[in-house]
N, C-alpha and C positions, 0 to 999 in steps of 0.2 A: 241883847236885842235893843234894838235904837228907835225910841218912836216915830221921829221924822220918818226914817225909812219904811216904816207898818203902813204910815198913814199916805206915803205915797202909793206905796200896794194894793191899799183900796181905794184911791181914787182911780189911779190905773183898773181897774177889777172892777168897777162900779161904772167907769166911764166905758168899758169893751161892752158891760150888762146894757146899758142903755143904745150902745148902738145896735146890741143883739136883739134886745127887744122892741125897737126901733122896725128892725128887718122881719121880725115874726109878726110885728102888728098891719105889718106891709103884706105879710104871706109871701115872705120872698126867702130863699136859703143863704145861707151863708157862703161869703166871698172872700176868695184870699185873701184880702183887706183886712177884711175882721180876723183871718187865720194869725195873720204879721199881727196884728193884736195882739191877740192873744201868747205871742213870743216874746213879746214886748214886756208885758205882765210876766211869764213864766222867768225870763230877764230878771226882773229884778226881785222875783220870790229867790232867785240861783243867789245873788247880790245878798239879801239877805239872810239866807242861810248860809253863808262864809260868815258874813257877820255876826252873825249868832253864835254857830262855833265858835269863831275867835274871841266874843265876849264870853261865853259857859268859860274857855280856857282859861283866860285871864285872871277871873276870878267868879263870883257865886254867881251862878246859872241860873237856868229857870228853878220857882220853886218847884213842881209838879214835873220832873225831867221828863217822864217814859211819856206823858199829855203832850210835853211840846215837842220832843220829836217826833210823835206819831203827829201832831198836825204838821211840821213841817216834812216832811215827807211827802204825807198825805196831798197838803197844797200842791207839792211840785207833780202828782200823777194825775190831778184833775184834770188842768187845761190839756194836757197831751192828749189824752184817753177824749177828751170832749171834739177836741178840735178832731181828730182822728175818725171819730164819729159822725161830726157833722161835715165832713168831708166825704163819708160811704153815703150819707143821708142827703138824698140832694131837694128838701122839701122842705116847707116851713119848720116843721120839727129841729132841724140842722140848727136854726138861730135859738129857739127854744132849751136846746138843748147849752148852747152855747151861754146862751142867758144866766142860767141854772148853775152851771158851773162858774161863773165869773161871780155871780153872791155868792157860791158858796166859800168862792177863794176869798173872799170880802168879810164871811162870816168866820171864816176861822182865822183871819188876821186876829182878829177881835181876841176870837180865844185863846188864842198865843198869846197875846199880850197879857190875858187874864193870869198865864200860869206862869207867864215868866215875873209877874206881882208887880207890874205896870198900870194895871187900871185901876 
């Protein structure tokens, strides 16, 4: 795991939260826009987990293995399932929702890095 690329993941992820919660403070749903966002971010979580494999192969992986790929995994079915959501949801809820999963992709950067014994 490469930290530059975690810490690009959550500003990307941090910066989709802020336009999502941007549009929920608005009372406005979510727009393609933010959808293509949010592919953007899912982009480069796909980016990173190559990367990741290919460092676990190389040599010593995460410490806590079955933790990080349950989060990396996990990360990659967030935004799908969110965006997918707030695409059925056509109401404020739709950015809230979107909000919620872009910290949370934000939040388990974090703890991947924890278990891969980076932080």
């Amino acid at each position: 795991m490469i930290l530059p690329l975690a810490v690009v993941v959550v500003i990307l992820a941090v910066v989709l939260a802020g336009w999502a919660a941007l549009w929920a403070i608005r009372d406005k749903a979510v727009v393609l826009n933010q959808l293509w966002g949010a592919t953007v971010v899912e982009a480069a979580l796909l980016v990173q987990l190559v990367v990741a494999i290919a460092a676990s192969a190389r040599g010593p992986g995460p410490v806590e293995h079955g933790t990080f790929w349950g989060y990396a995994v996990a990360s990659l079915l967030i935004l799908p399932l969110a965006g997918a959501w707030a695409f059925a949801e056509r109401t404020r809820w739709s950015s809230v929702v979107l909000l919620v999963a872009a910290v949370t992709v934000a939040f388990m950067q974090w703890r991947m890095l924890q278990t891969w014994g980076i932080s």
